[in-house]
C-alpha positions in Angstrom: 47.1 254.3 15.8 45.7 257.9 16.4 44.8 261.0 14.1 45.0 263.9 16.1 45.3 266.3 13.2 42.4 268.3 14.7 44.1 268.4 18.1 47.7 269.6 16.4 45.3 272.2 13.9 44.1 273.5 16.9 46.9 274.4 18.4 48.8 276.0 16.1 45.9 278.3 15.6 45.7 278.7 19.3 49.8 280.0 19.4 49.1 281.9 16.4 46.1 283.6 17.6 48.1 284.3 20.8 51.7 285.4 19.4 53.3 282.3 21.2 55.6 279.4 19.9 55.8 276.4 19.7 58.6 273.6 20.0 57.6 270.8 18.3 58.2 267.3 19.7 57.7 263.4 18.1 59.5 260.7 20.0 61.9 262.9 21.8 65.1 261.5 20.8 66.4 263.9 18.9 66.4 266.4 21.4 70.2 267.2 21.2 70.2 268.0 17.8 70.4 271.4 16.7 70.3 274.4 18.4 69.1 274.6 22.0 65.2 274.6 21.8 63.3 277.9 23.1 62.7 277.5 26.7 59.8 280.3 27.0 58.0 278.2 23.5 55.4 275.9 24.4 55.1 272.1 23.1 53.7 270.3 20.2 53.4 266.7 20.6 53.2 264.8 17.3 54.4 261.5 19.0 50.4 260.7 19.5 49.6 261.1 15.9 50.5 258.0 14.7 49.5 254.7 12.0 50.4 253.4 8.6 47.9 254.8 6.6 48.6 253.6 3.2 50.9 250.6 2.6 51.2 248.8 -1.1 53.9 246.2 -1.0 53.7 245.4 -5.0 54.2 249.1 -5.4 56.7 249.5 -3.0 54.9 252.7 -1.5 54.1 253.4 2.1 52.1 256.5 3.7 52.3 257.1 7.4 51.4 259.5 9.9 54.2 261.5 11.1 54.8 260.2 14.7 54.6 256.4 13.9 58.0 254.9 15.2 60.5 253.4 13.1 60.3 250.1 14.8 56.8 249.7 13.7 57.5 251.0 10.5 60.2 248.4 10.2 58.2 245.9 11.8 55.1 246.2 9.1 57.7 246.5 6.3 59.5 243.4 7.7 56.6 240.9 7.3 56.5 241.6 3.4 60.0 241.2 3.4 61.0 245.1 2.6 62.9 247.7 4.9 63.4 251.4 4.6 67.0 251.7 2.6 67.9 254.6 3.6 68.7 253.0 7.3 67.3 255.4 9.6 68.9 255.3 12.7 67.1 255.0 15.9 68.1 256.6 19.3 66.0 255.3 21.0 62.4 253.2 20.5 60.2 256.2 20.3 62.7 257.4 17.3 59.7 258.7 14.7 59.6 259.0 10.8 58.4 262.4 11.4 61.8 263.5 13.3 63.8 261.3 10.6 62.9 263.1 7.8 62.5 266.8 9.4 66.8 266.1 10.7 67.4 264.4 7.2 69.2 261.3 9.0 70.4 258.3 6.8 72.6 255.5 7.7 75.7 253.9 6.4 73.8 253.0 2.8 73.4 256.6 2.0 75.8 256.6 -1.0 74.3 253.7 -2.7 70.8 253.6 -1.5 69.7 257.3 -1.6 68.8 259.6 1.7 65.5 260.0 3.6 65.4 263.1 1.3 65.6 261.4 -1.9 62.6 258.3 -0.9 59.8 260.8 -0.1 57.1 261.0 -2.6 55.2 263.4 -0.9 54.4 265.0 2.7 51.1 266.6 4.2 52.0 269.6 7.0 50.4 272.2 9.0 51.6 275.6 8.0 51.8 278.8 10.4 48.2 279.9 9.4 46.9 276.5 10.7 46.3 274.9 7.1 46.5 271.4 6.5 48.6 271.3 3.4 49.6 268.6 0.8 53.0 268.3 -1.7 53.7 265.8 -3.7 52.1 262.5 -4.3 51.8 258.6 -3.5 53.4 257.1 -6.4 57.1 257.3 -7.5 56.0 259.3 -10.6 54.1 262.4 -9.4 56.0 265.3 -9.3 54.0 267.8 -8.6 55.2 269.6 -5.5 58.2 267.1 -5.1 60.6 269.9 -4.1 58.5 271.0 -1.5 58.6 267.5 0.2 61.9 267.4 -0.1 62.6 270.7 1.2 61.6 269.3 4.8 64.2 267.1 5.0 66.8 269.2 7.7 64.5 272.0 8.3 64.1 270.5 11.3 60.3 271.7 11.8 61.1 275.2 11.2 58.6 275.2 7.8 55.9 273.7 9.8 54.2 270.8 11.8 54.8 267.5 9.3 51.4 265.2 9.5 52.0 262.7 6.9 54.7 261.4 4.8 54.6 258.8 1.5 57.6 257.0 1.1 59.3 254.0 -1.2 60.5 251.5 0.2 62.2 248.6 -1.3 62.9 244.4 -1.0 65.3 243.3 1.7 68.4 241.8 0.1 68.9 238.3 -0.3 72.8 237.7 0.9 74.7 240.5 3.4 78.6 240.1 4.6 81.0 242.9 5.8 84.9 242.2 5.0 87.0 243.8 7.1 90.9 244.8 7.3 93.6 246.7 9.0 94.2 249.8 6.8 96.1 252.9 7.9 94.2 256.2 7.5 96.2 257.8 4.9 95.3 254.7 2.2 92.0 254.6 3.1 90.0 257.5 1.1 91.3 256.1 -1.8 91.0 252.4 -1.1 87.1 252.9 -0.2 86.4 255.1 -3.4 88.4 252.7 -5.9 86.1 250.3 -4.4 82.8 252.3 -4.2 83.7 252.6 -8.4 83.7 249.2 -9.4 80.1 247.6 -10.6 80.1 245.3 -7.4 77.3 245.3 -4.8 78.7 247.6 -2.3 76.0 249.0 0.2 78.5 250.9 2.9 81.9 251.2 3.7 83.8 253.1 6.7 87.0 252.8 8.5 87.4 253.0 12.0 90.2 252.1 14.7 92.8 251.6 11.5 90.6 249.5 10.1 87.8 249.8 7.2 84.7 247.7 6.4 83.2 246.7 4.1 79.4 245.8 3.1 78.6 243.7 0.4 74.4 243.2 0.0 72.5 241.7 -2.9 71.8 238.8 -4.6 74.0 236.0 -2.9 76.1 234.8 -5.9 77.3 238.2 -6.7 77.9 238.8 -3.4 80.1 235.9 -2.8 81.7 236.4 -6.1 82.8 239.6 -4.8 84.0 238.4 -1.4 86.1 236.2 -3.5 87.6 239.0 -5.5 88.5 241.8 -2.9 90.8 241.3 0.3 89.6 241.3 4.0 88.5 238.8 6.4 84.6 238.4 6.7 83.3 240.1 10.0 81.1 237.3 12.0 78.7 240.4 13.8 79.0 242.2 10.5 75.0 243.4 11.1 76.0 244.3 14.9 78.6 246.3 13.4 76.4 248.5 11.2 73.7 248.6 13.6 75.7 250.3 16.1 77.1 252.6 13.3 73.3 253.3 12.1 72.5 254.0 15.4 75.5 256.1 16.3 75.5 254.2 19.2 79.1 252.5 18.7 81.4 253.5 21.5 83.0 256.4 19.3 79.9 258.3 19.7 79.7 257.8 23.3 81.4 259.9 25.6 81.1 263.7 26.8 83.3 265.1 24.1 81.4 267.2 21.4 81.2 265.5 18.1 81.1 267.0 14.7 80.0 265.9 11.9 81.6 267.3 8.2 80.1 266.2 4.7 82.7 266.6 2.2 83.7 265.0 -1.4 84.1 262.0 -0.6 87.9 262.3 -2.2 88.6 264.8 0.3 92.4 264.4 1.8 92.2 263.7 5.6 92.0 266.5 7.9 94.9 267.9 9.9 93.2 267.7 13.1 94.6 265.0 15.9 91.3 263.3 17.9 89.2 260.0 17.2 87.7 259.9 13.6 85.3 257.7 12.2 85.1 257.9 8.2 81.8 256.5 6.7 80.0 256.9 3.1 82.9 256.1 1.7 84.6 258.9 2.9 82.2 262.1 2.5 80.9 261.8 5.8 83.3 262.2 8.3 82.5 262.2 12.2 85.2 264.4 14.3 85.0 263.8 18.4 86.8 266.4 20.4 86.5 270.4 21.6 87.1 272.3 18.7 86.0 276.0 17.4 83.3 276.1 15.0 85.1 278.9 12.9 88.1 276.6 13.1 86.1 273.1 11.7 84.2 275.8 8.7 87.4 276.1 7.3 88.7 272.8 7.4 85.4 272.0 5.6 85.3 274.4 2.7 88.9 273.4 2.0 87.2 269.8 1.4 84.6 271.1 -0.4 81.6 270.9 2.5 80.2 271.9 5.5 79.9 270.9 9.0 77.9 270.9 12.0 78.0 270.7 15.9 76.1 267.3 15.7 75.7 266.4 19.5 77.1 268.1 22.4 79.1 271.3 22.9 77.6 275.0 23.3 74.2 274.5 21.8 73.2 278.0 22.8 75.6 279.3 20.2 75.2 278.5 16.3 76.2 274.3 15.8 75.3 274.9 11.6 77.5 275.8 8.7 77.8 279.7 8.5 75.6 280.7 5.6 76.2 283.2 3.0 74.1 286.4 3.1 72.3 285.2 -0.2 71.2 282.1 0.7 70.2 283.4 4.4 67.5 286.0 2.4 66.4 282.5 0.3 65.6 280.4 3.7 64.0 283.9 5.2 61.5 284.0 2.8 60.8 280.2 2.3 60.5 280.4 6.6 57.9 283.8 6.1 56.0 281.5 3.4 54.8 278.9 5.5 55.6 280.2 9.0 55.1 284.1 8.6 54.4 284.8 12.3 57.5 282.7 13.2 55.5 279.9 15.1 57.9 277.0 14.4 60.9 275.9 16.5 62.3 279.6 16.9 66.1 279.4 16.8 66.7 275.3 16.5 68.0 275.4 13.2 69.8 279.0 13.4 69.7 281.8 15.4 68.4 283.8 12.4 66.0 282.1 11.5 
């Protein structure tokens, strides 16, 4: 546990005061994300300003420092029987809530459990003028500044250096299972929403290798009652399974083939593309692995309804985001020039723009 706010303030004035940049770093594990980081920017290491701060368990509240590790998050939250539902996944054991939040990651509960985005409360940053600045709040009803906080989440740093972030958190669930079955790809959009519809207590579905899966999480008798109800075969490593999902670190995601990532309605036909696919969220999260052009995988998106990215791998030099319209490009200019007006922040990562 270590508050080196001062150290971080000083810094940034330092770059600013200088007209350099800076690239900043928590754990390091998300290094391939994004565009590729600017090699003539120096570094900012948040991974050594770390600790729970704040924790209440009845309230279901916790306040950390922004380069405290998932692992001891999960650790402290684990002895009061209460995890983060969101599922963040960890690539490796320095993997910080800071990094999290800042690449808006969220595992296979997303659709039922919310996002990273939607569990912060409120988040203290550094802005490109050196100020130590708070949004938000520590309880689930303060508002004030609640956009703000949220607007972190996928900025990837480019707003500014995050310090501090309140979170909920909530109970573990009693009684998990996964059911599983052999399901061809073209039944399985609609098999997985007609499910995700019912009133049952669903908490992630995917389908992978012609076959989908099924989590069921909650109190134990409804959960059994609904393993009862549906078809499928119940998985004996069902929490392996997901793990590896959560932590992209099932052997679809491994390989030196570029993978994509496309967020669509989750109705979305499949797409007319031949390669490995792995559908999760109940289908509006889709994962692509192979070469492909990014002008090529935009279209195939919009005609879904979404967007996609360049999540790992590939030309990283180039742009790996969704093209942006010119509109909303002038709206994330001038949010940028609010609280980074001499550019500081991870030049580049996030667009080549901005």
């Amino acid at each position: 546990m270590a508050d080196n706010l001062q150290i971080l303030q000083e810094q940034v004035l330092h770059a600013r005061d200088g007209g350099h940049k800076l690239n900043i770093v928590g754990g390091g594990t998300k290094a391939f994300m994004g565009r590729a980081a600017d090699p003539d920017a120096g570094t900012l290491n948040v991974g050594e300003h770390t600790g729970i701060v704040d924790y209440h368990p009845v309230e279901l509240v916790l306040t950390v420092r922004a380069g405290t590790t998932l692992q001891e998050i999960e650790a402290t939250l684990a002895e009061e029987g209460q995890a983060l539902h969101f599922e963040p996944p960890h690539f490796g054991e320095n993997s910080t809530i800071g990094g999290t939040l800042a690449c808006n990651l969220s595992g296979p509960a997303r659709p039922w459990a919310g996002s990273v985005r939607d569990q912060v409360l409120g988040v203290r940053l550094i802005n490109g003028k050196g100020e130590h600045l708070r949004f938000g709040g520590q309880v689930m009803k303060n508002v004030a500044g609640y956009d703000v906080s949220r607007l972190q989440a996928g900025a990837m740093g480019t707003l500014g250096v995050l310090t501090e972030i309140s979170m909920k958190v909530m109970p573990k669930p009693a009684a998990t299972l996964t059911l599983v079955q052999e399901m061809p790809a073209d039944e399985v959009i609609h098999y997985m929403n007609s499910r995700a519809a019912e009133p049952k207590p669903i908490t992630a579905a995917c389908w992978l290798d012609d076959k989908v899966y099924l989590r069921l999480s909650g109190a134990r008798s409804a959960v059994d009652a609904t393993a009862q109800k549906w078809s499928g075969d119940v998985m004996e490593n069902g929490d392996q399974f997901w793990r590896q999902i959560q932590d992209m670190g099932h052997e679809f995601f491994t390989g030196d083939d570029p993978v994509w990532r496309f967020s669509v309605g989750s109705t979305a036909a499949n797409f007319n593309l031949d390669g490995p696919w792995l559908i999760d969220w109940a289908g509006s999260q889709r994962w692509y692995r192979g070469d492909a052009e990014l002008k090529r995988m935009e279209a195939l998106a919009k005609e879904a309804g979404g967007q996609v990215s360049l999540f790992r791998g590939g030309d990283r030099e180039g742009e790996v985001m969704h093209h942006q319209p010119d509109a909303l490009k002038g709206i994330q200019r001038r949010v940028k020039n609010s609280f980074d007006p001499d550019g500081i922040f991870n030049p580049g990562r996030l667009y080549s723009w901005l």
